[in-house]
C-alpha positions as CSV (number, residue, x, y, z in Angstrom):
1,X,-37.5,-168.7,-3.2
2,X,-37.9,-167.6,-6.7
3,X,-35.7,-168.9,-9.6
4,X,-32.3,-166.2,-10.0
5,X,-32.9,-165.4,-6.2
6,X,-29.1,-167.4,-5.5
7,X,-26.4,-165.9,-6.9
8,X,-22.5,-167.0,-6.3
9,X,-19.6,-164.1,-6.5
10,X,-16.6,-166.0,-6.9
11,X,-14.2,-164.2,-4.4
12,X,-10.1,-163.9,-4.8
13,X,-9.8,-165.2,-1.3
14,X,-12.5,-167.7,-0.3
15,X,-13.6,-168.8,-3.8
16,X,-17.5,-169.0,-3.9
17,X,-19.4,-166.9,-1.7
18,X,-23.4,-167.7,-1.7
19,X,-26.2,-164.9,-1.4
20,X,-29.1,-167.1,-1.0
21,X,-31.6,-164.8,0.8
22,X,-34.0,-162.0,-1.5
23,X,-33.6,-159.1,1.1
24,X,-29.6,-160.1,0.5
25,X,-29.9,-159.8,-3.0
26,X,-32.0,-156.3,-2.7
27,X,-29.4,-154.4,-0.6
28,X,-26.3,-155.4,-3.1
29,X,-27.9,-154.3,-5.2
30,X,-28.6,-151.2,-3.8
31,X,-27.1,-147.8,-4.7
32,X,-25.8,-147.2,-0.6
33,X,-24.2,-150.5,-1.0
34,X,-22.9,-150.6,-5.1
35,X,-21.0,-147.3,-3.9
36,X,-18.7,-149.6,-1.3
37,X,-17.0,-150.7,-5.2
38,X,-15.7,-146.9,-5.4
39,X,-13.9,-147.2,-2.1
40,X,-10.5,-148.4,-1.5
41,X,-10.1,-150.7,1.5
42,X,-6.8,-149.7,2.7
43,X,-6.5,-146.0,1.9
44,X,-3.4,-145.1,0.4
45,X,-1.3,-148.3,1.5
46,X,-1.4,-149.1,-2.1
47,X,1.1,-146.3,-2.7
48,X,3.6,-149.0,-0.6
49,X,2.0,-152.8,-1.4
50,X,0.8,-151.7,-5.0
51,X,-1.5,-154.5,-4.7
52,X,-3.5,-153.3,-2.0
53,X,-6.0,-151.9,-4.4
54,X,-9.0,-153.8,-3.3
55,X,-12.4,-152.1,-2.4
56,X,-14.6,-151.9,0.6
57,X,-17.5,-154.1,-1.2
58,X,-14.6,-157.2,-1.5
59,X,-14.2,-156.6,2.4
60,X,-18.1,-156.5,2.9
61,X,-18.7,-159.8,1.1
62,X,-15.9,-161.9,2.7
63,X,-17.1,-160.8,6.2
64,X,-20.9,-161.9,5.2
65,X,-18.8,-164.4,3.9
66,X,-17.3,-165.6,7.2
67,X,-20.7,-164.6,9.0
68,X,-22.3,-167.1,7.1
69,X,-19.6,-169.8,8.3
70,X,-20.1,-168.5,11.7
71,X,-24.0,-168.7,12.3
72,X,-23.4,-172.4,10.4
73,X,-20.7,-173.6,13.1
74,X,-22.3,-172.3,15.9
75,X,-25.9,-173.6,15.2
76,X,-23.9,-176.9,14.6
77,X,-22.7,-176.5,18.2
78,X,-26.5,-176.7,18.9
79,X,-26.6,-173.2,19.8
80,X,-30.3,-171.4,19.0
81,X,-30.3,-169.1,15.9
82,X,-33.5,-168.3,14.7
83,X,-33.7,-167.9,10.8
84,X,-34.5,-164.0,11.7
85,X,-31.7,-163.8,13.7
86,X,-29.2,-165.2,11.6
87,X,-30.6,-162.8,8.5
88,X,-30.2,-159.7,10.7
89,X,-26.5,-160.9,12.0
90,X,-25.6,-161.6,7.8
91,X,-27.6,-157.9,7.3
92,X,-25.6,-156.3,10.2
93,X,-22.3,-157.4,9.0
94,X,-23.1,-156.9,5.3
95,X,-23.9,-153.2,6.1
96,X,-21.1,-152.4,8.7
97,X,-19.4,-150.3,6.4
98,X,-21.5,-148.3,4.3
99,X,-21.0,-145.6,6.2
100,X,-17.0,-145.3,5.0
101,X,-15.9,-141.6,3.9
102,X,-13.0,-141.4,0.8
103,X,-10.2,-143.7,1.3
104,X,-12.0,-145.3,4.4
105,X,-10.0,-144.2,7.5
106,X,-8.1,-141.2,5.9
107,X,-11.1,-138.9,6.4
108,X,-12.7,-140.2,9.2
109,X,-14.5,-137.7,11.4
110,X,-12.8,-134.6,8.6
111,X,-15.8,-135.1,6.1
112,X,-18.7,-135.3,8.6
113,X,-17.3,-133.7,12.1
114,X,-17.6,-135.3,15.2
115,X,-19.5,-138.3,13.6
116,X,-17.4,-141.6,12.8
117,X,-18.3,-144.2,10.1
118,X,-20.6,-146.3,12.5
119,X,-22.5,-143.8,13.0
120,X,-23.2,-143.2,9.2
121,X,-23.3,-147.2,8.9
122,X,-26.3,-147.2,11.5
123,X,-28.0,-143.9,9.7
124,X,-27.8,-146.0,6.5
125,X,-29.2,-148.3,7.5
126,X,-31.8,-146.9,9.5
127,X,-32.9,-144.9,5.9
128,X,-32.9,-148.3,4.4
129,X,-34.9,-150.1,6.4
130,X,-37.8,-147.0,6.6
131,X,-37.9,-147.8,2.8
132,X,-38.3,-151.2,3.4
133,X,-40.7,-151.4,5.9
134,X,-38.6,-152.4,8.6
135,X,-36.8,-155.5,7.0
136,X,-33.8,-154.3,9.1
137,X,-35.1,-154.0,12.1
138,X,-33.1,-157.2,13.9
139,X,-30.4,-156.2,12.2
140,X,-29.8,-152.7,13.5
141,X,-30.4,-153.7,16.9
142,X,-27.3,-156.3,16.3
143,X,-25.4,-153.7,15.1
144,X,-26.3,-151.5,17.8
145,X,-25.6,-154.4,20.2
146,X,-29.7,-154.0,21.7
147,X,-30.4,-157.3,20.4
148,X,-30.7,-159.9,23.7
149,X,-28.4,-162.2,22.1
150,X,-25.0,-160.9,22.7
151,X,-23.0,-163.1,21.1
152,X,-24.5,-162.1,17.6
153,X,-23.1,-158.3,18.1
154,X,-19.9,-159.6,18.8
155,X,-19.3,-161.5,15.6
156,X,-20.2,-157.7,14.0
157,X,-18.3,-155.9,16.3
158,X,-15.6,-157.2,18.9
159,X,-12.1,-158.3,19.8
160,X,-12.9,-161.5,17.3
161,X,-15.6,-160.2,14.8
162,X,-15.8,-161.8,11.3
163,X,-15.1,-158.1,10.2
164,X,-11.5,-158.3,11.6
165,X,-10.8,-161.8,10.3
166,X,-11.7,-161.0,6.7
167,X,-9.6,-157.7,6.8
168,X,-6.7,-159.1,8.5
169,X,-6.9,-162.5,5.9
170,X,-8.0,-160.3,2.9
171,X,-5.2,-157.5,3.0
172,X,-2.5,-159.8,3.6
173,X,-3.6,-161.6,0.8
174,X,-3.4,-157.9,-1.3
175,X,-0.7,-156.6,-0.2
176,X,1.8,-159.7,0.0
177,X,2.4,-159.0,3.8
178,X,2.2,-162.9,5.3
179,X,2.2,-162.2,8.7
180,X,-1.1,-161.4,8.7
181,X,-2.1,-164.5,7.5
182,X,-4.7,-165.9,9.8
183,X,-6.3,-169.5,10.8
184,X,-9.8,-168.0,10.2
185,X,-11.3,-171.3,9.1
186,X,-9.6,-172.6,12.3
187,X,-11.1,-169.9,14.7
188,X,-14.8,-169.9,13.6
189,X,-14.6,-173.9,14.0
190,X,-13.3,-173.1,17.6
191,X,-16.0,-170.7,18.3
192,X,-18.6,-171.2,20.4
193,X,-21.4,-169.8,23.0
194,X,-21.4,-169.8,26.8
195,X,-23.8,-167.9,29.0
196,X,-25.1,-165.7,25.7
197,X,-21.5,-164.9,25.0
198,X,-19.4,-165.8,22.6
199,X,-16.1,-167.4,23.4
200,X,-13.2,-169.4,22.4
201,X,-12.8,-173.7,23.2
202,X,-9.4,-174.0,25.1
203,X,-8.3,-176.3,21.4
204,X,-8.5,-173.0,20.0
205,X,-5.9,-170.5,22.0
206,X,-3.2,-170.8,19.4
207,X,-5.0,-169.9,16.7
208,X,-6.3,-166.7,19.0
209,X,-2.5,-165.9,19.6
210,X,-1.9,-165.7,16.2
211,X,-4.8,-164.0,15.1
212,X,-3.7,-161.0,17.9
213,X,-0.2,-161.3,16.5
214,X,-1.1,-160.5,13.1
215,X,-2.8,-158.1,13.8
216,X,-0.2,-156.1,15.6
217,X,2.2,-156.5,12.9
218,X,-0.6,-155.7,10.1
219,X,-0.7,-152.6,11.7
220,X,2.7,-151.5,12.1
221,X,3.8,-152.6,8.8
222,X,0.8,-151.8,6.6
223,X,-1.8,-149.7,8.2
224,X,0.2,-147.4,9.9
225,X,3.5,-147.6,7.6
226,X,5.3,-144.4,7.8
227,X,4.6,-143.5,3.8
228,X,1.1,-144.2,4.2
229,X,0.8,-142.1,7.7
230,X,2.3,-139.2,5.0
231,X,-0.2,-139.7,2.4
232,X,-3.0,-140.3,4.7
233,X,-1.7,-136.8,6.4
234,X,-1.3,-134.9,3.5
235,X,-5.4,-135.8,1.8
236,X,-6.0,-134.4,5.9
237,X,-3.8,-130.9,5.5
238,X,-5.5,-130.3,1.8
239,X,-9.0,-130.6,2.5
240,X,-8.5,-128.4,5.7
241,X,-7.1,-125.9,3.3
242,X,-9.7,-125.8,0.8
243,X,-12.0,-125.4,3.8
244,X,-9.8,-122.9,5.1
245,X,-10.0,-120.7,1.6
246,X,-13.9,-121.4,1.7
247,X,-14.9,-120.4,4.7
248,X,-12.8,-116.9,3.8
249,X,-15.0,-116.0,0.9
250,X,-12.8,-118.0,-1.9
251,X,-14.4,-120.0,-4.3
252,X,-12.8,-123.8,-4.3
253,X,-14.8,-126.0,-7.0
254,X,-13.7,-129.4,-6.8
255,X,-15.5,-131.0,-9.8
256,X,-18.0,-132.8,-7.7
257,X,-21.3,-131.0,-6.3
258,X,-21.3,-134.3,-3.6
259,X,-17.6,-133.1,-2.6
260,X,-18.3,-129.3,-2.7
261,X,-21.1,-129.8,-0.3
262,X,-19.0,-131.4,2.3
263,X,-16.4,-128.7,1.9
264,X,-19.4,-126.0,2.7
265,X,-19.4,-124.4,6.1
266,X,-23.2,-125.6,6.3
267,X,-22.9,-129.1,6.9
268,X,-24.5,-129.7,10.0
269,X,-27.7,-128.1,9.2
270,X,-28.6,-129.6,6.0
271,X,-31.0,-132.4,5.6
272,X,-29.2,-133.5,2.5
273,X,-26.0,-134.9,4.2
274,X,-26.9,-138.3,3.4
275,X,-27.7,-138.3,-0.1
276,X,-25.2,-136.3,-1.0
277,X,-22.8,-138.8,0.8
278,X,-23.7,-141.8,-0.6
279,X,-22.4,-140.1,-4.2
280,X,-19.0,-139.4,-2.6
281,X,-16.4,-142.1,-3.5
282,X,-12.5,-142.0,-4.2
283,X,-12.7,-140.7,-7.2
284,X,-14.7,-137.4,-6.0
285,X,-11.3,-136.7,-4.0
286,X,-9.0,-137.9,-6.8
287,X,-10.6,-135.5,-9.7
288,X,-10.3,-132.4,-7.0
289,X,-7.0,-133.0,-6.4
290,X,-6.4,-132.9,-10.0
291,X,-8.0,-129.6,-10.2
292,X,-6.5,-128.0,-7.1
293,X,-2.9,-129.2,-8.9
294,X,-3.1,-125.7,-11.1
295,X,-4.5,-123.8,-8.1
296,X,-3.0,-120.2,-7.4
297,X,-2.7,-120.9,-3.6
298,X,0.2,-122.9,-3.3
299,X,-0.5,-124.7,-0.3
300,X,-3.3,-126.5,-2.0
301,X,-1.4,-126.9,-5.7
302,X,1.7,-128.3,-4.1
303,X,0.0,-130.6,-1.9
304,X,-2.5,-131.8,-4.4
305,X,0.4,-132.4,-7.3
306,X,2.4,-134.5,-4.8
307,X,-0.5,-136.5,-3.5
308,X,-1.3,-136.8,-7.1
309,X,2.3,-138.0,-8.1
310,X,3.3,-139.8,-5.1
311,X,6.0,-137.6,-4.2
312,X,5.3,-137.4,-0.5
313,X,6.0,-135.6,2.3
314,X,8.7,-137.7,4.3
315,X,8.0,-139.2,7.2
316,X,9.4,-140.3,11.0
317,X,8.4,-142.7,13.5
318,X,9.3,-142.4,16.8
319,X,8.9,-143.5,20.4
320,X,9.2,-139.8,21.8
321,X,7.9,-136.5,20.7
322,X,9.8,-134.4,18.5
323,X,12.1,-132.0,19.4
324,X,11.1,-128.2,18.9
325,X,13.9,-127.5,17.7
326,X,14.0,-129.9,15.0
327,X,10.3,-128.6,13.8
328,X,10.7,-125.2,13.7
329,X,14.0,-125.7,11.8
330,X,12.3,-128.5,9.3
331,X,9.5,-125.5,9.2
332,X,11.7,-122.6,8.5
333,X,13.5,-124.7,5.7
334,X,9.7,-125.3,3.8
335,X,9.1,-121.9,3.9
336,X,12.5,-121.0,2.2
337,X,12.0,-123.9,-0.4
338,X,7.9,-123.1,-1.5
339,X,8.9,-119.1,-0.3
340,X,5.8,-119.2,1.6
341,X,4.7,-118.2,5.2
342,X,5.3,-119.6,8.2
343,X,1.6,-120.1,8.9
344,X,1.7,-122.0,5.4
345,X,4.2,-123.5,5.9
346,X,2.8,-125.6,8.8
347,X,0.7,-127.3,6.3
348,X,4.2,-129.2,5.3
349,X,5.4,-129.8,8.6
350,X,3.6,-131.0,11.2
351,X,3.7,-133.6,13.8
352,X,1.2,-136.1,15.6
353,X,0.8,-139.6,17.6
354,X,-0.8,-142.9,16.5
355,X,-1.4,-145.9,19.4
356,X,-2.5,-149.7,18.9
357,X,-3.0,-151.6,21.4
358,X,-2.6,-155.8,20.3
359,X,-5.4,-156.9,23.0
360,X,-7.7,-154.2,25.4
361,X,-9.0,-156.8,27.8
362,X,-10.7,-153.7,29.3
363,X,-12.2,-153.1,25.9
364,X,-13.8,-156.5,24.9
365,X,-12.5,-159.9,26.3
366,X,-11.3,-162.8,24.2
367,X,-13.0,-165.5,26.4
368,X,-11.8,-169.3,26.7
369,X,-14.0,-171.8,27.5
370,X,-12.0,-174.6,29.3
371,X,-13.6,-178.0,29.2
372,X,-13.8,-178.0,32.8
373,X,-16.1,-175.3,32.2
374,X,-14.0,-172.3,33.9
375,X,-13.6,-169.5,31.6
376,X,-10.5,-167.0,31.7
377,X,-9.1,-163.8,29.4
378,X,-6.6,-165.2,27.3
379,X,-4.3,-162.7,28.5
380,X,-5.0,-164.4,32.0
381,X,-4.0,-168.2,30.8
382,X,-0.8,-170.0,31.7
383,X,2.0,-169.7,29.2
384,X,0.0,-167.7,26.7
385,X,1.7,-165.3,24.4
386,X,-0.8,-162.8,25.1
387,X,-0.1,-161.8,28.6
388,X,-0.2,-158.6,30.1
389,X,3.0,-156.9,28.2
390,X,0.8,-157.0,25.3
391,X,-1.9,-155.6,26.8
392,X,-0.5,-152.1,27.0
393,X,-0.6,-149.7,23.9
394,X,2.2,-149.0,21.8
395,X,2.0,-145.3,21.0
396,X,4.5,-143.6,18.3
397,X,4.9,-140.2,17.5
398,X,5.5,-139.3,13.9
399,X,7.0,-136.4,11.9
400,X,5.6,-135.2,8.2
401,X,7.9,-132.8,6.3
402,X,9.1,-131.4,3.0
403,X,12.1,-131.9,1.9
404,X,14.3,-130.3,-1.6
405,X,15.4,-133.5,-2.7
């Protein structure tokens, strides 16, 4: 390897982080992959933890980051990784994300219909690795879990992937929330591989337990906290108005050509979707919403100026759905305060359900490996904490409306 080719990042969280491999190096450096720095990690939950401001690149790097640690521990375990195989797993996990909209979840499926960030992840990288004649060929059959060694895909993508530990330890550590602090160090050095899967040694099932834990309170208290359901909501309600005035005949610059040509009726049939999306960041969305503030349609303006200066929509979280009574009341008092319509008035009061489920063993099994050799679901082992009560989801129903206050 060539003199510069190592570099060190020194990280917040895990203090130095290593990039020792040229093909690394190449797609950090990268346009696709530099954009991730113009991306906040957690959406709008800095308008609630106001330190929850770091980016999707911080994110990317710890979970190569813990990848690294992983591929180490388990080839310690005397478990085969080829030096191929371990660059394609640090590629895969390195890449998992490129293919985040605006304020990562808030958008998902709005931007680019019917296609999640995955699926942009995997044509990312699929463009990248035509242009570098096919350097990322292990790697995308990791990420698309086509690669014979399972276990490799489920440290990308699983109950107990590396991309889960870093976010659960890294926006914890932003925020200030400490219940989702994790034993990460703890739960890679308990990893290990058993019939081409990966699983968990029995030493490690507290550490598992917590890990679940946190990430059911992470969720209820950060990710889906009622102010950031509204903010999250209302970035939803104005970009389906824009579209709503476009696709009438109205012109709706937002200030970014990138932005404009998501907002075009077009979409699907362009070519161009992908070069045009890998210039749409955060601040695309913030400098339209700064625009649309002195818009004559006042669905847009208001929206846009409260977004802009966090004066939110209020919001409800429920275990039932909401009475129709109380929405067509809460919808007859927005249109007296903005003296709109009722139709326009629905863009300030609307209803709608999010679910999380702590552990799916349908979905993906967390695995223990006894030293007896048996394995069971952790939601199957005696005195666990993750048993089957856990296993269901938790789905509330939440309420966004304006008040005059």
């Amino acid at each position: 390897m060539g003199a510069g080719s190592q570099k060190i990042i020194n990280d917040p969280v895990y203090g130095f982080i290593t990039i020792d491999h040229p093909l690394i190096l190449e797609l950090i450096r990268n346009p696709y992959y530099q954009r991730l720095r113009r991306i906040q990690q957690m959406g709008f939950a800095n308008l609630v933890y106001p330190g929850a401001v770091h980016t999707r690149l911080h994110h990317s790097l710890g979970a190569y980051h813990l990848m690294c640690n992983a591929l180490a521990t388990l080839k310690g375990k005397g478990i085969s990784i080829t030096e191929e195989e371990e660059l394609g797993a640090k590629v895969a996990i390195l890449l998992h994300d490129v293919g985040h909209g605006p304020f990562s979840h808030a958008l998902e499926n709005m931007l680019i219909e019917n296609l999640d960030h995955e699926s942009v992840s995997l044509r990312i990288m699929q463009l990248l690795n035509q242009k570098m004649s096919g350097a990322l060929d292990i790697a995308i059959a990791i990420f698309t879990n086509r690669y014979p060694k399972k276990f490799l895909h489920q440290l990308v993508s699983g109950q107990l992937d590396v991309d889960r530990m870093d976010y659960l330890n890294r926006d914890s550590f932003f925020t200030g929330v400490s219940e989702g602090v994790i034993g990460y160090d703890r739960i890679i050095h308990m990893l290990t591989v058993h019939e081409g899967e990966l699983m968990v040694q029995e030493k490690g099932i507290y550490s598992i337990e917590k890990f679940l834990v946190a990430r059911r309170l992470m969720y209820w208290q950060v990710y889906l906290h009622k102010t950031v359901v509204s903010a999250e909501s209302m970035l939803v309600k104005i970009i389906q108005r824009a579209r709503e005035k476009i696709s009438i005949g109205e012109k709706k610059y937002s200030g970014s050509d990138s932005l404009d040509f998501f907002l075009s009726p077009s979409l699907p049939d362009s070519p161009d979707w992908l070069e045009a999306f890998g210039l749409l960041d955060d601040n695309d969305i913030l400098s339209a919403l700064k625009i649309w503030m002195k818009e004559k349609d006042p669905v847009l303006s208001n929206l846009s100026s409260m977004l802009i200066n966090r004066r939110l929509l209020k919001a409800k979280l429920q275990a039932e759905p909401f009475n129709n009574t109380i929405v067509n009341n809460l919808l007859k008092e927005a249109t007296r305060i903005l003296n709109i319509s009722a139709s326009d008035a629905a863009y300030f009061v609307f209803t709608g359900e999010h679910t999380n489920t702590t552990y799916n063993p349908t979905d993906e099994k967390i695995n223990i490996l006894f030293k007896d050799g048996t394995v069971r679901d952790i939601s199957e082992v005696d005195n666990a904490l993750i048993h089957r009560s856990l296993s269901t989801a938790v789905k509330k129903f939440y309420i966004c409306y304006l008040t005059g206050e």
